[in-house]
N, C-alpha and C positions, 0 to 999 in steps of 0.2 A: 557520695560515690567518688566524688573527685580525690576528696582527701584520701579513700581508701588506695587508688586508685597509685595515689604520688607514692602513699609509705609502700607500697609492694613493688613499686618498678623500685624505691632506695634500696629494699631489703635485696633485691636481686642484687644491683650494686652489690650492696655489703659485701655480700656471698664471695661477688667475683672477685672484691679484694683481698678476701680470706683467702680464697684458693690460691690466687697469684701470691702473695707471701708468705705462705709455709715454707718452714727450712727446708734446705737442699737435705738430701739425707748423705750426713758424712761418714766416712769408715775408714777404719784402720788403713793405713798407705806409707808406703815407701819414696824417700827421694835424697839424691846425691847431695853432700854440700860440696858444690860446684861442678864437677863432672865425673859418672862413674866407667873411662874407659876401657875395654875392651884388654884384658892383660895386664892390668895395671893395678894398683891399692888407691880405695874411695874410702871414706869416710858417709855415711848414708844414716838418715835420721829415719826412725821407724814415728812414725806420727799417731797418736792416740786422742781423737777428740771423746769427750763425753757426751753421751747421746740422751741420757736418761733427768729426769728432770725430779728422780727420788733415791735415786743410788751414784755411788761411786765408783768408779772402774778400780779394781783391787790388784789386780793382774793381768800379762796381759805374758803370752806365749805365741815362740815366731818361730813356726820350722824352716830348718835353713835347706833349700834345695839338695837332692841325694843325687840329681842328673847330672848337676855339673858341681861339686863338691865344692867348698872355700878351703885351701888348705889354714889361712888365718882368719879369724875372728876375735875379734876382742871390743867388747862390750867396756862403752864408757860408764864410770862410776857415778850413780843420779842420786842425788839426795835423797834419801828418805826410802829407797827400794833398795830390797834384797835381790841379787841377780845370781842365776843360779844357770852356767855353761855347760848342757849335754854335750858327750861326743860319743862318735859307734865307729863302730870297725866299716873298712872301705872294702868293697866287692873288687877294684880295682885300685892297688897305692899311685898317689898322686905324687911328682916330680919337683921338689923344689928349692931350688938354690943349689943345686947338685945331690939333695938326700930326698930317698924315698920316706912317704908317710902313709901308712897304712889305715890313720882315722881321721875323722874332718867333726868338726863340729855340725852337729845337725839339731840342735835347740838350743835358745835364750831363753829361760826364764823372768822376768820382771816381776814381783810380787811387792805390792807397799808393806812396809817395817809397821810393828806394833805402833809406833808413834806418828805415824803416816796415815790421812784418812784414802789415802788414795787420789782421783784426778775427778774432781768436786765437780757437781753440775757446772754447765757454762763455762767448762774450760778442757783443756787441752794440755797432752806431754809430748816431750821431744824424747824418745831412748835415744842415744847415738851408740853406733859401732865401726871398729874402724874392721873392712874386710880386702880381702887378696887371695892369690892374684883373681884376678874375675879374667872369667874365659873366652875365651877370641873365638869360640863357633857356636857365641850363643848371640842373640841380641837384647834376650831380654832375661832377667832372676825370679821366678815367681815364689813368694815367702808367704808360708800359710800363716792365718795367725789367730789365737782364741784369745776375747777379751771375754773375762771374767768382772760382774759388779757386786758389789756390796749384800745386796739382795742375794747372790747366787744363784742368779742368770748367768748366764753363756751363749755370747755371738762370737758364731762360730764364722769369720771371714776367711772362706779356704774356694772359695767358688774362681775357676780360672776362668777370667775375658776371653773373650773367641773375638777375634780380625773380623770386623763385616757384622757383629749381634751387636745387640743393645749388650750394656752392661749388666751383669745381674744383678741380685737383691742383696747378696753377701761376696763383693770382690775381694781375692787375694791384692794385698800388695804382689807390684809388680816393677821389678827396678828396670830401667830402659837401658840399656851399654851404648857408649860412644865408639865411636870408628877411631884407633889408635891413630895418631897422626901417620902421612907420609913415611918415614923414615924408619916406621916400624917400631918408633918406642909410644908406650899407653901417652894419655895425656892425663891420667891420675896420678895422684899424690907415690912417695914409697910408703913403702909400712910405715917408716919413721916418720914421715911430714905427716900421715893418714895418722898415728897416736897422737902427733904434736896438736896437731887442728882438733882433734876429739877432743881432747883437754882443754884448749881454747874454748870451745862452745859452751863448759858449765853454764853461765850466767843468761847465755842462753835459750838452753833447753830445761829452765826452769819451768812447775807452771804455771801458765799466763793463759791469759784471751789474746791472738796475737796479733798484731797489728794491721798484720795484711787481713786477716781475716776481719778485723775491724771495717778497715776500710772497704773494703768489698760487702757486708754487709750492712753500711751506711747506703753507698752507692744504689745498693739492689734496694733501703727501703726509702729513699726519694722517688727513684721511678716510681716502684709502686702506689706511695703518698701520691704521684702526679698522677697515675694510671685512675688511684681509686677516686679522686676529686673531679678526671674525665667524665666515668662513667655514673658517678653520685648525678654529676649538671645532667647531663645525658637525661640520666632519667626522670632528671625533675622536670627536666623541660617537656620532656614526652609527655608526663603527665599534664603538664598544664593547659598543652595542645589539644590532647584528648580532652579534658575537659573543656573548653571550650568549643572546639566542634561538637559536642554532646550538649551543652549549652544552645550554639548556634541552631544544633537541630529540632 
């Protein structure tokens, strides 16, 4: 009885340190490299971790907002993907540089090349693009986005966050805008330092397992290690307590 008594209070243990360290669940996501202000040209990496532990992400599709238009886009060139720029006529021509434009880019295609396996279990892509002007009455860009795998599944991340809920089960990328400095001018890059910096990042936006995300999943399984080695003692001691007042009586 005793013996039984220790391995059922461990397997409880077990349990709770399985639950405590299941992966976070990641998804497609959007972020500036460095700041995406308000009026200004960002440079902005579209993030694609692999989720699947038997397929490969093959492609991956980002619609570009129709509320508030980008008059530029330009997707940087990534090894081993075909990239394929929609654009459609504008309900309203947008203003820029003193000439009117009548369409805006509203899809990036990303698709892996015949020689491409795509973005392999246990890793991760960077697309970069450089975009502009971004709008000074919005705060935030929300970019829908369909990642395609191997298998010929489809997670469809197009679900927009609400202020105040939980997050849902399939978030849209959502870029955040800065507040244009005082003096009225953005504090992002121009189109030109925005291409320059895109080209800079090749070596970068290779892909990799990345380091932050390394390090953050180091972090998160020590706790854990320490969490589940807590509650392993925990319950051997219980049991052995138990046994003994069971004993005693």
């Amino acid at each position: 009885m005793k013996t039984s008594r220790i391995a059922a209070v461990g397997a409880v243990a077990g349990v709770a340190v399985l639950t405590l360290s299941a992966p976070a669940f990641a998804h497609v996501s959007v972020q500036p490299e460095g700041e995406a202000a308000k009026g200004g040209y960002a440079v902005v990496d579209f993030k694609v971790p692999n989720e699947r532990d038997n397929a490969s992400t093959t492609k991956l599709e980002v619609t570009f907002p129709t509320d508030h238009p980008l008059a530029s886009v330009m997707p940087q060139p990534v090894d081993g993907w075909d990239i394929k720029v929609t654009k459609s006529k504008l309900d309203k021509p947008l203003e820029m540089h003193g000439k009117k434009i009548d369409e805006a880019v509203t899809k990036v295609t990303w698709t892996a090349g015949d020689d491409n396996g795509g973005i392999e279990p246990g890793f991760f892509q960077k697309f970069p693009v450089s975009v502009g002007t971004l709008p000074e009455d919005a705060d935030e860009l929300v970019f829908k986005a369909l990642q395609t795998y191997s298998n010929k599944e489809v997670v469809r991340w197009i679900e927009v966050p609400q202020e105040g809920q939980e997050e849902p089960d399939f978030p849209a990328p959502v870029l955040t805008l800065a507040e244009a400095s005082a003096d009225g001018h953005a504090h992002g890059a121009s189109d030109g330092e925005a291409n320059e910096k895109a080209e800079n990042t090749s070596a970068e936006s290779t892909t990799a397992a990345g380091s932050d995300d390394a390090d953050g999943a180091d972090t998160t399984a020590r706790i854990l290690g320490i969490v589940g080695i807590v509650v392993g003692a925990a319950g051997v001691a219980y049991g052995v307590l138990a046994g003994r007042r069971r004993a005693d009586a």
